[in-house]
NUMITOR-98467 format. One line per field, with one value per residue (C-alpha): residue in three letters; x, y, z. Coordinates in steps of 0.5 Angstrom, whole numbers, plus 500, padded with zeros to 3 digits. Example, Ala and Ser with C-alpha at 12.3 -4.5 7.8 and 13.67 -1.06 7.14 Angstrom:
// NUMITOR-98467
resn [ALA|SER]
px [525|527]
py [491|498]
pz [516|514]
// end
This chain:
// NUMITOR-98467
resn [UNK|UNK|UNK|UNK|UNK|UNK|UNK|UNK|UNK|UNK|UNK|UNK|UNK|UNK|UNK|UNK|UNK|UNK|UNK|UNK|UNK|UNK|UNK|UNK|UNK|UNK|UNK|UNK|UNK|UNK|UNK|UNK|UNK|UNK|UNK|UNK|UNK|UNK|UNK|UNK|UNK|UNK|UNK|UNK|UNK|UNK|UNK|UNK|UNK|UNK|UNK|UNK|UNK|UNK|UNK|UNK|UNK]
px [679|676|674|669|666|665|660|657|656|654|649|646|647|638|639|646|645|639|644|649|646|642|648|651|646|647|654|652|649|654|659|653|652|659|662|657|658|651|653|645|644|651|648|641|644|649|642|638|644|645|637|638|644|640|634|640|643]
py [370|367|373|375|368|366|370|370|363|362|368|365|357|357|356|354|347|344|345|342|337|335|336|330|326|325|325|319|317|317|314|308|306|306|302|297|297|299|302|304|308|311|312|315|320|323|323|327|332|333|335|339|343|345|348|351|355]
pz [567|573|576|571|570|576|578|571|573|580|577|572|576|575|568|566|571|567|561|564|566|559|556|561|560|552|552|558|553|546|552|553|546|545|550|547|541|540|533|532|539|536|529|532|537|531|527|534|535|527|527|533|530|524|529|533|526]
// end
């Protein structure tokens, strides 16, 4: 509910604002590359997420 998350957020905003703004900046990316047609951009971005998604688990 939005009076327990709010504050949570608002509270952590240090750290969860690099996040967001990373996370903007690849879908901004996966966005490009697909508006262009760029199928090798589209290609390497999945490649980049799969090997992040693996260091993650």
């Amino acid at each position: 509910n939005p009076e327990m998350w709010t504050p949570i957020f608002i509270e952590n905003s240090g750290n969860l604002v690099p996040i967001l703004d990373d996370y903007i900046e690849n879908v901004r990316k996966f966005r490009d590359a697909i508006a262009d047609y760029d199928s090798s951009a589209v290609s390497s971005l999945i490649a980049e997420s799969n090997k992040i998604k693996r260091i993650i688990k």
